[in-house]
Backbone bond lengths (Angstrom), bond angles and torsions (degrees), N, CA, C in turn:
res aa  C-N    CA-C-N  psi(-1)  N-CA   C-N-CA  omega(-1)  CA-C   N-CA-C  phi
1 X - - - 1.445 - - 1.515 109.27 -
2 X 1.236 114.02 179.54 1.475 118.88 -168.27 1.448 111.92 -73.30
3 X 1.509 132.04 -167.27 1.272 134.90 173.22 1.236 106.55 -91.84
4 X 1.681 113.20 179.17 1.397 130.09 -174.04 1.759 98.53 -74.06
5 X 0.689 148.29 -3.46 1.397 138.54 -168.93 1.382 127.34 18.40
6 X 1.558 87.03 47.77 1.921 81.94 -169.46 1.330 113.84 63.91
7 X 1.292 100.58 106.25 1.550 127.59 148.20 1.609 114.56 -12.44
8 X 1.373 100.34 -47.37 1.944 118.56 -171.26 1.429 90.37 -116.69
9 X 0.900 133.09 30.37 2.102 119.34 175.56 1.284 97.64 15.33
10 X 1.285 117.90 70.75 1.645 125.82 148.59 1.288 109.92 -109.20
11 X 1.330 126.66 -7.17 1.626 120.65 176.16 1.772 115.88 -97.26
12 X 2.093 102.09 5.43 1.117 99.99 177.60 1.421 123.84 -89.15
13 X 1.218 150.29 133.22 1.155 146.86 163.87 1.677 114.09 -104.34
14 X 1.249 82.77 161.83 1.971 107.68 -160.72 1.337 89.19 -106.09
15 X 1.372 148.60 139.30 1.424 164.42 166.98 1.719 124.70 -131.46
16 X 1.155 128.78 148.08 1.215 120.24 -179.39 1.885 101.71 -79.26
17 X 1.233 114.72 155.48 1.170 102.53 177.48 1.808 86.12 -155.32
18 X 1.482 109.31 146.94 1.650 132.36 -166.87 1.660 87.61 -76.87
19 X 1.727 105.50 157.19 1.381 122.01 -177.01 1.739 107.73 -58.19
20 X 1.614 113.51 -48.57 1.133 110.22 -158.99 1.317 103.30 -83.24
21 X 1.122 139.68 -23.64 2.101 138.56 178.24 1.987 83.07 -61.44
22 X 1.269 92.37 -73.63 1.718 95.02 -157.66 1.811 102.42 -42.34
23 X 1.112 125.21 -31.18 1.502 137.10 170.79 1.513 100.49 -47.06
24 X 1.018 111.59 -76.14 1.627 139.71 -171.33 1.728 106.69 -35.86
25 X 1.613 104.95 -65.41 1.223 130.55 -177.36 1.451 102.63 -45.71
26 X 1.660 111.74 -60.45 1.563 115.12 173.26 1.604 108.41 -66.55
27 X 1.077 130.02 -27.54 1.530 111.76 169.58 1.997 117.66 -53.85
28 X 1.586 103.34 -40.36 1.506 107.74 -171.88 1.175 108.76 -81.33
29 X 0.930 127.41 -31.22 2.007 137.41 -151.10 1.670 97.97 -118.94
30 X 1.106 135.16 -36.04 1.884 117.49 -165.29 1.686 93.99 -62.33
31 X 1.172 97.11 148.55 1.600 118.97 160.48 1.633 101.16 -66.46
32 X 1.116 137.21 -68.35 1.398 126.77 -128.54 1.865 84.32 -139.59
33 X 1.029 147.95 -57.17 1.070 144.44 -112.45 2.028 93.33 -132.25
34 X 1.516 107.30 135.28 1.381 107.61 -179.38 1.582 111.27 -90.99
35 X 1.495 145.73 174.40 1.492 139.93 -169.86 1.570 100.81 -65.60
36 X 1.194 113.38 146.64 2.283 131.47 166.20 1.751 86.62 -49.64
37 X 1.264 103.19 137.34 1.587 107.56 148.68 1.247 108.14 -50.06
38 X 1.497 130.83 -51.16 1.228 108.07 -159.63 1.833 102.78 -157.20
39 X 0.857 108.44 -143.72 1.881 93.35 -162.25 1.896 105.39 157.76
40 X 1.090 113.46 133.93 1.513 129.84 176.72 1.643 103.52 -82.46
41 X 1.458 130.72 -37.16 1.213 125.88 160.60 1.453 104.98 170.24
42 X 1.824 92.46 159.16 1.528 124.18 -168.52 1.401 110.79 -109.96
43 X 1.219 121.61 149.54 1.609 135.38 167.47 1.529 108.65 -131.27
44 X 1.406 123.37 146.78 0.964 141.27 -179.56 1.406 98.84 -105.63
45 X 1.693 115.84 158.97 0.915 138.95 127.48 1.272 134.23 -100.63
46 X 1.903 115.32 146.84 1.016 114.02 -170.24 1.883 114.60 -131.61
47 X 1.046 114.41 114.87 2.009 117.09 168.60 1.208 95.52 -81.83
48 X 1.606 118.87 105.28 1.279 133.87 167.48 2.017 106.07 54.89
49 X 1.389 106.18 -123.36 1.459 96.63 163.54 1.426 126.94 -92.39
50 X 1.343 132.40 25.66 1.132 121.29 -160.43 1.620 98.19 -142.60
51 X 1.848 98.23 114.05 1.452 111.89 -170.08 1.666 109.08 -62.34
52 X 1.745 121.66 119.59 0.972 140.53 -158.30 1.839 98.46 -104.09
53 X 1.341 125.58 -28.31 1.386 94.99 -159.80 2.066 83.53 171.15
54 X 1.328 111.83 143.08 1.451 122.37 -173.33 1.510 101.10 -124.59
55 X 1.567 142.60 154.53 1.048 133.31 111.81 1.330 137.00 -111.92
56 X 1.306 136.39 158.57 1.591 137.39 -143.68 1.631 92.57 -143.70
57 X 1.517 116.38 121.36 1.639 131.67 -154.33 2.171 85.91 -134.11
58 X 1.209 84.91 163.81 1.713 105.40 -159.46 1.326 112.81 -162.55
59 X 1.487 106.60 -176.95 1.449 128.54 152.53 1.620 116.92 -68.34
60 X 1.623 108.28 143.27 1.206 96.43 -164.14 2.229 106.55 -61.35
61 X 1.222 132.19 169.82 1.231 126.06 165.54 1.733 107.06 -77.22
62 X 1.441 106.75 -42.72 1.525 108.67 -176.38 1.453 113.66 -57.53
63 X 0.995 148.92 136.77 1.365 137.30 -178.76 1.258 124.02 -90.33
64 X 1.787 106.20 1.24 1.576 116.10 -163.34 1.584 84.66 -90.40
65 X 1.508 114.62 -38.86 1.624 118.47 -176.73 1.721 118.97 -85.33
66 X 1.295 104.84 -2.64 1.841 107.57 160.14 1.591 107.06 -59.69
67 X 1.384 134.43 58.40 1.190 123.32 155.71 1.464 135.50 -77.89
68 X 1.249 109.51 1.13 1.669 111.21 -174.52 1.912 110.03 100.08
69 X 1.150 98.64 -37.00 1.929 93.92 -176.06 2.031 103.01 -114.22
70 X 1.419 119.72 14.01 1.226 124.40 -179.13 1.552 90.29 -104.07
71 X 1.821 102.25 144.84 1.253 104.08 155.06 1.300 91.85 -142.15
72 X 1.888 104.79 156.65 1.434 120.43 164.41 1.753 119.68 -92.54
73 X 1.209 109.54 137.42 1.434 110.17 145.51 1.025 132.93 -64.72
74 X 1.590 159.34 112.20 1.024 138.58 -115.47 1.880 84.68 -135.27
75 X 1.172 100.46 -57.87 1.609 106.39 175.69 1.657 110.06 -148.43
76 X 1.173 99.68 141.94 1.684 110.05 -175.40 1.516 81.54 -107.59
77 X 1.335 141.79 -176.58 1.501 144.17 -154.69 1.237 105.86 163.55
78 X 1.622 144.93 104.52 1.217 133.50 -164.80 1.576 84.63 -137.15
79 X 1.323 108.15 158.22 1.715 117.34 143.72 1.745 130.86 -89.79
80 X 1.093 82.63 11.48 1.545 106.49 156.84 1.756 90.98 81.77
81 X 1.687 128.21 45.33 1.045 121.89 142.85 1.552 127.05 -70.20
82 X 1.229 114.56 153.60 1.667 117.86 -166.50 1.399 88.42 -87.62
83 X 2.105 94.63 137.48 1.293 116.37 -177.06 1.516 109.50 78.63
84 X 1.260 125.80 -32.12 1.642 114.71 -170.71 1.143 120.69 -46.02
85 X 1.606 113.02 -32.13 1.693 119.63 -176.59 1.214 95.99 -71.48
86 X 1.216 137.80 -39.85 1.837 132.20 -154.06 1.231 99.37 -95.13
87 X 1.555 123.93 -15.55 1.674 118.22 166.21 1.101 129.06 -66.44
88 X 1.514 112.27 -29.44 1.154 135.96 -160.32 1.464 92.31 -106.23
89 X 0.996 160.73 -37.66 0.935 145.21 -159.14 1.403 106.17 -107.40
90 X 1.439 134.41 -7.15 1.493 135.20 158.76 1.581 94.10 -87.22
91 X 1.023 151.09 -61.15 1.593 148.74 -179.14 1.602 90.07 -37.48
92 X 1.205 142.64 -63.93 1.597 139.21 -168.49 1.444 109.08 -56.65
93 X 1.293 114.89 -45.41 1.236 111.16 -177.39 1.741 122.11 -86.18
94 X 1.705 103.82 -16.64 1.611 93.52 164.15 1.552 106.48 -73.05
95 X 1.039 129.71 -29.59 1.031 123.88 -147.18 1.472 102.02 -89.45
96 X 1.621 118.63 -29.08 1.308 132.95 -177.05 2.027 97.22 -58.86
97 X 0.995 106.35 -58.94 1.583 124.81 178.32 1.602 113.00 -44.82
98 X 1.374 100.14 -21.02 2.032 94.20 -153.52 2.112 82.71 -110.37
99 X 1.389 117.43 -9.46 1.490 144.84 -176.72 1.925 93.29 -86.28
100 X 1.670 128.83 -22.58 1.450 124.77 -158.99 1.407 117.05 70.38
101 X 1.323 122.10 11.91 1.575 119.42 170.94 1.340 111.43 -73.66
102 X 1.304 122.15 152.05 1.159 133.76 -177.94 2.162 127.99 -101.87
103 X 1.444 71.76 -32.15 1.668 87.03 -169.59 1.391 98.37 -134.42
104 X 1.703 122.64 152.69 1.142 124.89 175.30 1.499 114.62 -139.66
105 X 1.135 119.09 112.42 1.911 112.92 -175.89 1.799 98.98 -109.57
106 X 1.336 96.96 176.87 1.372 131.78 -157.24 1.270 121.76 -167.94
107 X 1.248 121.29 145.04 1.610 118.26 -176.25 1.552 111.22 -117.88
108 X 1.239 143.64 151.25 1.451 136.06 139.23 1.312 109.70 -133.11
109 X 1.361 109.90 152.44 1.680 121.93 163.05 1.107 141.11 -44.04
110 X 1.126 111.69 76.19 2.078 111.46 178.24 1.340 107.96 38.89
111 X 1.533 108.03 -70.50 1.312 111.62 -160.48 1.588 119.19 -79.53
112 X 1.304 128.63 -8.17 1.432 153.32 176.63 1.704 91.07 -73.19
113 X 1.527 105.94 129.44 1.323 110.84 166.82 1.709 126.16 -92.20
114 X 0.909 128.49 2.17 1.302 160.58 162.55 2.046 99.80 59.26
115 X 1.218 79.61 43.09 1.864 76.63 169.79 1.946 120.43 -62.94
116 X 1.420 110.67 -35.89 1.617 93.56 176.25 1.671 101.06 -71.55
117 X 1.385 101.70 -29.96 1.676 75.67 166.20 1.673 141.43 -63.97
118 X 1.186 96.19 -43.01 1.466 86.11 170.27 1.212 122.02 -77.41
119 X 1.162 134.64 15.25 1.443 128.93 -161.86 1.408 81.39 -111.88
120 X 1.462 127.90 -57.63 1.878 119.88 152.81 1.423 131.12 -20.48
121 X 1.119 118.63 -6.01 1.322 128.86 -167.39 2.097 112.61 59.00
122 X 1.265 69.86 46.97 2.155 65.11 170.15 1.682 119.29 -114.95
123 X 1.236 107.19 165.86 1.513 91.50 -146.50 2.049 85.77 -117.11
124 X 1.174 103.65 139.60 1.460 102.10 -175.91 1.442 97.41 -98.87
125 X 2.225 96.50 132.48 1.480 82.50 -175.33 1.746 99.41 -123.80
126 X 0.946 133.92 17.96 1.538 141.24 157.27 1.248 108.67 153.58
127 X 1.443 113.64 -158.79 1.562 132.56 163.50 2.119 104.32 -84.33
128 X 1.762 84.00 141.75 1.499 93.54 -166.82 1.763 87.88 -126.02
129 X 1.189 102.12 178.65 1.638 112.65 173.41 1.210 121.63 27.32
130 X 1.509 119.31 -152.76 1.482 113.80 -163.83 1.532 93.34 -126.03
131 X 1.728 93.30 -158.90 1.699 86.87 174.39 1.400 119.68 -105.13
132 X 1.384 101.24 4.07 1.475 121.32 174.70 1.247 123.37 -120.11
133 X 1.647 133.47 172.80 1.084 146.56 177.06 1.759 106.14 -90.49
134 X 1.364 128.95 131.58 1.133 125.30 -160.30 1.476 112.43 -136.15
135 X 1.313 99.54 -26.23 1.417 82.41 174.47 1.632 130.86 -87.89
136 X 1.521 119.52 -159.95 1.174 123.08 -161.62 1.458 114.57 -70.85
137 X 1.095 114.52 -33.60 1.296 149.62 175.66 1.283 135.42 -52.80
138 X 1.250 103.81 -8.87 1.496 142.58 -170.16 2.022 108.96 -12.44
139 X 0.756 129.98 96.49 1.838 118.89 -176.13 1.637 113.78 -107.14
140 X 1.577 92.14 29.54 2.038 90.99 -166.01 1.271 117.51 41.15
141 X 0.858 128.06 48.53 1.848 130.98 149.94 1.832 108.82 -65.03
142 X 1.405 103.95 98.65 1.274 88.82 157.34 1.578 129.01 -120.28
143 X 1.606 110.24 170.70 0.851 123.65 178.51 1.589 125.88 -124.52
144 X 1.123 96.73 119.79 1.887 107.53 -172.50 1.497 107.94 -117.02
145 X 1.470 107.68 126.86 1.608 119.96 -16.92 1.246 113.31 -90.23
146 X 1.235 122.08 -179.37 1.318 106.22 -155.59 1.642 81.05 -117.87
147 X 1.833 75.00 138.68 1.849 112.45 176.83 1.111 110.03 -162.90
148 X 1.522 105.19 171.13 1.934 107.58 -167.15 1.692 100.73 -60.17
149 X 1.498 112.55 168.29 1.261 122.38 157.63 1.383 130.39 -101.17
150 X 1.442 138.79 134.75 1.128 123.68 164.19 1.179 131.28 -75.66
151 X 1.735 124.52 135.29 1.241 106.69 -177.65 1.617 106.19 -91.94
152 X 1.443 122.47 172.71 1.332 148.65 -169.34 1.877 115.18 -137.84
153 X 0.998 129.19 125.26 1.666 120.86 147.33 1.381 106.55 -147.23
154 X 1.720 106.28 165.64 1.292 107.59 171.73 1.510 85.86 -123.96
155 X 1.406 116.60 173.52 1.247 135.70 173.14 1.494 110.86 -105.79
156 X 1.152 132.40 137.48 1.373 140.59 -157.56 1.468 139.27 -137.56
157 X 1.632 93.71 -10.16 1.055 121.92 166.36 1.993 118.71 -31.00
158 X 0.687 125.23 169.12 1.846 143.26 173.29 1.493 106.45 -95.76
């Protein structure tokens, strides 16, 4: 697994990183979940020189939350350096803000306790979706094992 990244994640840095690496990265490293088709943009994280962890932000998937000022997190992706998830996931959301977004959601698995999230300031707001993929559209996304997801947003507004 990855390094300590500092005790205080002060040795982590936030980097721009292209759709298809951050794709890639989540193809080798996710636990459960294969790369987004597609994505408005990715950031890397970095422990000194050695890429620790990507996330890849979008249109929301729900369509009730495609309003124009929502964005999704699509996948956070760490090598399990300390803090990388909570770097990455405050880097998404400044950046979502400085973009005019307002709101930002996220999903995890029932069984995921979502501590870099809350330490992000995101607010857990129940169980969302199913345990499967349902629509027509089908792109083999799976999920192991499959159980509900929790949803997450912070608000981001100015």
């Amino acid at each position: 697994m990855g390094g300590n990244g500092g005790e205080d994640g002060l040795s982590l840095t936030i980097k721009p990183i292209h759709l298809k690496p951050a794709r890639e990265y989540v193809r080798l490293y996710h636990r459960h979940n294969i790369p987004p088709v597609g994505g408005k943009f990715a950031v890397s994280c970095y422990d000194g020189d050695r890429l620790c962890g990507v996330a890849i932000c979008g249109r929301p998937t729900a369509r009730r939350s495609d309003n124009g000022t929502t964005l999704e997190i699509y996948r956070n992706c760490t090598d399990g350096t300390y803090n990388a998830c909570s770097k990455l996931y405050g880097a998404c959301c400044r950046i979502a803000k400085g973009m005019g977004y307002q709101r930002i959601v996220t999903y995890t698995l029932e069984s995921e306790n979502g501590a870099s999230l809350r330490a992000s300031n995101f607010t857990f707001e129940g169980m969302a979706g199913g345990v499967a993929w349902t629509g027509t559209r089908h792109r083999d996304y799976y999920i192991s094992p499959e159980e509900m997801k929790n949803r997450w947003s912070r608000e981001v507004s100015s």
